[in-house]
C-alpha positions as CSV (number, residue, x, y, z in Angstrom):
1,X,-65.8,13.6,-13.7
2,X,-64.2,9.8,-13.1
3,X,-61.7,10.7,-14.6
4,X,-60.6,14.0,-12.7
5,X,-60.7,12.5,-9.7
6,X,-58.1,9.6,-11.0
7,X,-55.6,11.7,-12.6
8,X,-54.3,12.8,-8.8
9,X,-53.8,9.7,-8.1
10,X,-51.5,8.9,-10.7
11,X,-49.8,12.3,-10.6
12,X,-49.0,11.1,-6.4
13,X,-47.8,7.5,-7.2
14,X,-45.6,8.8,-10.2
15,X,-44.1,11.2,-7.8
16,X,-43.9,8.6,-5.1
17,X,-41.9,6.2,-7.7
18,X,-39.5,9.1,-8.8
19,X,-39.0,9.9,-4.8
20,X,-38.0,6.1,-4.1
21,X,-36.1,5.8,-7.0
22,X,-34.3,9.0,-6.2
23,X,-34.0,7.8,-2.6
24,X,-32.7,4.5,-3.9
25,X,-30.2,5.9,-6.0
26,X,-28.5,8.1,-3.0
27,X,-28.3,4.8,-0.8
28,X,-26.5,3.1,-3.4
29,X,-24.5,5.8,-4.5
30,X,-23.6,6.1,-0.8
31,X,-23.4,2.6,-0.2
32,X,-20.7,1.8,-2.5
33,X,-18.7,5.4,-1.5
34,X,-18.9,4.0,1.8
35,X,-17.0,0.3,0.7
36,X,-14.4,2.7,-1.2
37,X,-13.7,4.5,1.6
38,X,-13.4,1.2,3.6
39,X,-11.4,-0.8,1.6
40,X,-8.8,2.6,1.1
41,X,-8.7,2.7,4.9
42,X,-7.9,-0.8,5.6
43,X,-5.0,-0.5,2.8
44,X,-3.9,2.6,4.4
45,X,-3.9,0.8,8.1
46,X,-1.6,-1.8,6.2
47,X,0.8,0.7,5.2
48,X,0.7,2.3,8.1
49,X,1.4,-1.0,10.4
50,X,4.3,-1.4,7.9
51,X,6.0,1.8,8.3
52,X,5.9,1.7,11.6
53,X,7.8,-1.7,11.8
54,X,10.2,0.0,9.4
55,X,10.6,2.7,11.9
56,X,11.5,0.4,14.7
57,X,14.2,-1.4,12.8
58,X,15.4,2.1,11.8
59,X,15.6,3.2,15.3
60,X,17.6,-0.4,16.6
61,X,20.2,0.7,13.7
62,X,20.2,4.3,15.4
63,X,21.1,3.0,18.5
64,X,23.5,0.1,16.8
65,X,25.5,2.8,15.1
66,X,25.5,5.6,18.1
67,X,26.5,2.3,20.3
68,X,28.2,-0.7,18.8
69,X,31.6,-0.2,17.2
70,X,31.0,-3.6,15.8
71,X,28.3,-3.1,13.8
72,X,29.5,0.3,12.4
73,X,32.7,-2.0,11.4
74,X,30.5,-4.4,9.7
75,X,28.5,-1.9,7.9
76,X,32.0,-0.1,6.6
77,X,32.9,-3.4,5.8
78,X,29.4,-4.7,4.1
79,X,28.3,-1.6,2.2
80,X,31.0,1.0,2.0
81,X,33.8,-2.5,0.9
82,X,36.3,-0.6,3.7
83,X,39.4,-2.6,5.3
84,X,41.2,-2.5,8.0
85,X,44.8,-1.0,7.6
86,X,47.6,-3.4,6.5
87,X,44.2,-5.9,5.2
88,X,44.6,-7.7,1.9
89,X,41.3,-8.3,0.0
90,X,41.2,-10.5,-2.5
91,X,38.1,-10.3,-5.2
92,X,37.5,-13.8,-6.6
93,X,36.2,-13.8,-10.3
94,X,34.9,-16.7,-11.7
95,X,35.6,-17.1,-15.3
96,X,32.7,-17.1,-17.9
97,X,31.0,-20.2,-18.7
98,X,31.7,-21.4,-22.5
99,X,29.0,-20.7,-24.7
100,X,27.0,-24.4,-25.3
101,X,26.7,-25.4,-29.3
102,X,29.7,-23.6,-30.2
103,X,32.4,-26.4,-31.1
């Protein structure tokens, strides 16, 4: 009869174990989805702080190209290699450097 009355005992504390482990592995499981979920948020804040200083400088060269005929001539000039009318350009090519060991 000892022995009946022990066997509930065990049956509770295996249960017990299995509960806490359980319970232990949904914190950690949680734990480390939370950090993920951190760590992804403060890269997206980065991007985020970066595009918007992108957005600024793209809005000051709005306003420098709806305001300043100077800067729309440099940018013709710069990027789009425009000149003014009666302008000569002159391209300067440097030659290419002999080969070394070749004599």
């Amino acid at each position: 009869m000892e022995k009946k009355g022990r066997r509930p005992s065990k049956v509770i504390f295996v249960a017990i174990l299995l509960s806490v482990l359980f319970l232990t592995y949904l914190f950690l499981s949680g734990y480390l989805n939370l950090r993920k979920v951190g760590e992804r948020l403060v890269r997206i804040e980065e991007e985020n702080k970066r595009l918007i200083q992108e957005n600024k400088r793209l809005e000051e060269e709005i306003k420098a190209l709806e305001g300043d005929p100077f800067y729309i001539e440099k940018i013709a000039r710069e990027e789009l290699g425009m000149v003014r009318k009666g302008e000569i350009v002159y391209e300067i090519i440097s030659s290419p450097e002999p080969e070394k060991g070749k004599d």
